[in-house]
Every structure is written in C-alpha cells, then in structure tokens.
C-alpha positions as CSV (number, residue, x, y, z in Angstrom):
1,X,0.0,0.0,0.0
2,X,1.0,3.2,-0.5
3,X,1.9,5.8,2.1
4,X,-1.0,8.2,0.9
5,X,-3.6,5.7,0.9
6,X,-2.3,5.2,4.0
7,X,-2.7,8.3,5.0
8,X,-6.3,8.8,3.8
9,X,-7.3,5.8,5.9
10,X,-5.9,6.7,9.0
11,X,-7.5,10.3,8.3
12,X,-10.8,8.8,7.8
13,X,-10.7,6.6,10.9
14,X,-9.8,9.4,12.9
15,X,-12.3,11.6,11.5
16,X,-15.3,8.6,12.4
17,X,-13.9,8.0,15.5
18,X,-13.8,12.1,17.0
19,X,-17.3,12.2,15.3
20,X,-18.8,9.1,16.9
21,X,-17.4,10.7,20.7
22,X,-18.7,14.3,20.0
23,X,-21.6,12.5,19.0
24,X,-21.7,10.4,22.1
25,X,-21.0,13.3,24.4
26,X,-23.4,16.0,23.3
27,X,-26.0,13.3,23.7
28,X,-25.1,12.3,27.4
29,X,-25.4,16.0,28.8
30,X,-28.8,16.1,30.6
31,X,-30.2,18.9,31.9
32,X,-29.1,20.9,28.9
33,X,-30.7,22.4,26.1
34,X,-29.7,25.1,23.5
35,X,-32.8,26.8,23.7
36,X,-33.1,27.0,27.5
37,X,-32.6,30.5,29.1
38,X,-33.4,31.1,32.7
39,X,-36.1,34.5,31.7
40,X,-39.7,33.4,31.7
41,X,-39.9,35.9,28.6
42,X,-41.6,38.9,27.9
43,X,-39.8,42.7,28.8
44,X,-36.3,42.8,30.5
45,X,-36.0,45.4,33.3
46,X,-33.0,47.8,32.1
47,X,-31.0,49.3,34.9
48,X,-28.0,52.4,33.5
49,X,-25.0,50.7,33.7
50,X,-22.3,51.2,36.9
51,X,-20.0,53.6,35.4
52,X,-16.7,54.1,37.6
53,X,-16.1,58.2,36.8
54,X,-12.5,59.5,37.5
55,X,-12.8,61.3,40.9
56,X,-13.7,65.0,40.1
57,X,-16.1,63.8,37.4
58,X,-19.8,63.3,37.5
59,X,-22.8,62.8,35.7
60,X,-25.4,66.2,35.4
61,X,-28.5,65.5,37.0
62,X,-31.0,66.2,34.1
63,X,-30.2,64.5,31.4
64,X,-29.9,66.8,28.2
65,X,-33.1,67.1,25.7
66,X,-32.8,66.5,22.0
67,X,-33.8,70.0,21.9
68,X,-31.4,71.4,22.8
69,X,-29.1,69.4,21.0
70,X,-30.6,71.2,17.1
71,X,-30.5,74.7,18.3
C-alpha cells in the first residue's frame, strides 16, 4: 500500500472516530438544552450601567433634551 492511501485511511478513521465521541457526548449532557434561558420571557428590566467616573467627574443630574441638542 501506498503511504498516501495510508494516509487517507488513518485520516478517515480518525475523522469517524472524533465524530462518533462528539456524538456520544453532546448526547449524554442532561439537563441541557440550547434553547433553555433562565427569563420566563416577555420585557427585560434595564437598569443604567455602573460607570466608575474618575474622581472629580460626574454625571449632570437632568439628562440633556434632544432639543437642545438642534438649536
């Protein structure tokens, strides 16, 4: 036999062999499922994000209006 067709052979083997474990082990794992998410659905509460300002620096209390942005 060749060394290539070797080659190919021990490729394919390999090739079954990972496939058959992946296979094997994405089967065994109970308790999860791709679609599962722990929100019942519906909205989502959004909270501002936690912003760590450099001291000296802070956020103005009324936040601007687009108004006054286009004058």
């Amino acid at each position: 036999m060749s060394p290539t067709l070797i080659d190919l052979l021990l490729c394919g083997l390999a090739y079954i062999v990972i496939s058959y474990f992946l296979g094997v082990w994405t089967k065994s794992r109970p308790g999860q499922s791709w679609n599962s998410d722990d929100s019942a659905g519906g909205e989502f509460e959004q909270q501002p994000p936690v912003l760590d300002l450099p001291p000296g620096i802070s956020w103005p209390e009324e936040e601007a209006v687009d108004s006054e942005f286009l004058q």
